[in-house]
C-alpha positions as CSV (number, residue, x, y, z in Angstrom):
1,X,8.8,16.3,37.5
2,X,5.3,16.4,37.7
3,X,4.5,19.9,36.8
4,X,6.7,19.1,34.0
5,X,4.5,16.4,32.8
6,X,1.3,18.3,33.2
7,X,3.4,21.4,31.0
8,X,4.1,19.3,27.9
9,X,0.9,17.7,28.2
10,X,-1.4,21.0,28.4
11,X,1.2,22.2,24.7
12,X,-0.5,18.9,23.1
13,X,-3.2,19.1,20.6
14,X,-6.1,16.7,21.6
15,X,-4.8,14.3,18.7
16,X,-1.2,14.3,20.2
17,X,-2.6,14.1,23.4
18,X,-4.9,11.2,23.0
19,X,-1.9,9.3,21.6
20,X,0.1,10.4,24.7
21,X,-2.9,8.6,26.8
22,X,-2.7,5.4,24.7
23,X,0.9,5.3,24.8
24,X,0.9,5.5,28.5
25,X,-2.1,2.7,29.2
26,X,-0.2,0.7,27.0
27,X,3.5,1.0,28.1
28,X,2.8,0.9,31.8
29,X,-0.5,-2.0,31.3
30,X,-3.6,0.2,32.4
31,X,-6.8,-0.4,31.8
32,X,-8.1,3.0,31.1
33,X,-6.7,6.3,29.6
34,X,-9.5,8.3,31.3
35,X,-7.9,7.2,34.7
36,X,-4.6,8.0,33.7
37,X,-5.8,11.3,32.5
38,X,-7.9,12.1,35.6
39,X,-5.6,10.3,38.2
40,X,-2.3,10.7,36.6
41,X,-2.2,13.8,34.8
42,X,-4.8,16.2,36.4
43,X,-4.8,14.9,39.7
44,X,-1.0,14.9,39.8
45,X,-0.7,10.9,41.0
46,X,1.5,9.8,38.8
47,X,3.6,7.4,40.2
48,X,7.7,7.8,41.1
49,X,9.0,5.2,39.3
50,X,7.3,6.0,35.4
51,X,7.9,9.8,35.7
52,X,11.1,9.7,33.8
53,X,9.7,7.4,31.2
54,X,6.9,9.4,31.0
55,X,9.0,12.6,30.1
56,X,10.7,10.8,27.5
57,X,7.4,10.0,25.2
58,X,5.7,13.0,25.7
59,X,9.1,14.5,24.8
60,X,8.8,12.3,21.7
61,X,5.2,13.0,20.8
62,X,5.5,16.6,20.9
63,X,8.9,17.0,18.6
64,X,6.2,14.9,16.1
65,X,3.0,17.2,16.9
66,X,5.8,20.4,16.1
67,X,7.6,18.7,12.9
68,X,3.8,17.8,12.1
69,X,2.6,21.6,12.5
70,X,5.6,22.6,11.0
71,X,4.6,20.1,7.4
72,X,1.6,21.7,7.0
73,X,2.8,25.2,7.1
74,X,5.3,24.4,4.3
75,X,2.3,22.9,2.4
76,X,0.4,25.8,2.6
């Protein structure tokens, strides 16, 4: 499940992914989202138990970032 996380997180765009960051340091009470993103995502120590929750907002966050994308191209 991790390699999955680190997929949909590396298809984010940095405003999608800096709300992924915030989301996580908020939901699971950490103090920092540069840890998260160094020790969690990058380093691949992202622990057991919020793995499946995990999944489900970045999920989330990237059906936005694509319905998002997918705005402006009708705009334009």
């Amino acid at each position: 499940m991790t390699e999955n996380i680190k997929l949909m997180f590396s298809k984010m765009n940095d405003e999608t992914r800096q709300e992924a960051l915030e989301c996580l340091m908020t939901e699971f009470h950490q103090e920092s989202t540069k840890k998260i993103q160094k020790n969690w995502i990058i380093g691949g120590r992202i622990p057991e138990e919020h793995q499946p929750r995990i999944v489900q907002i970045f999920q989330n966050l990237l059906r936005v970032q694509i319905f998002k994308t997918n705005e402006i191209k009708v705009h334009l």
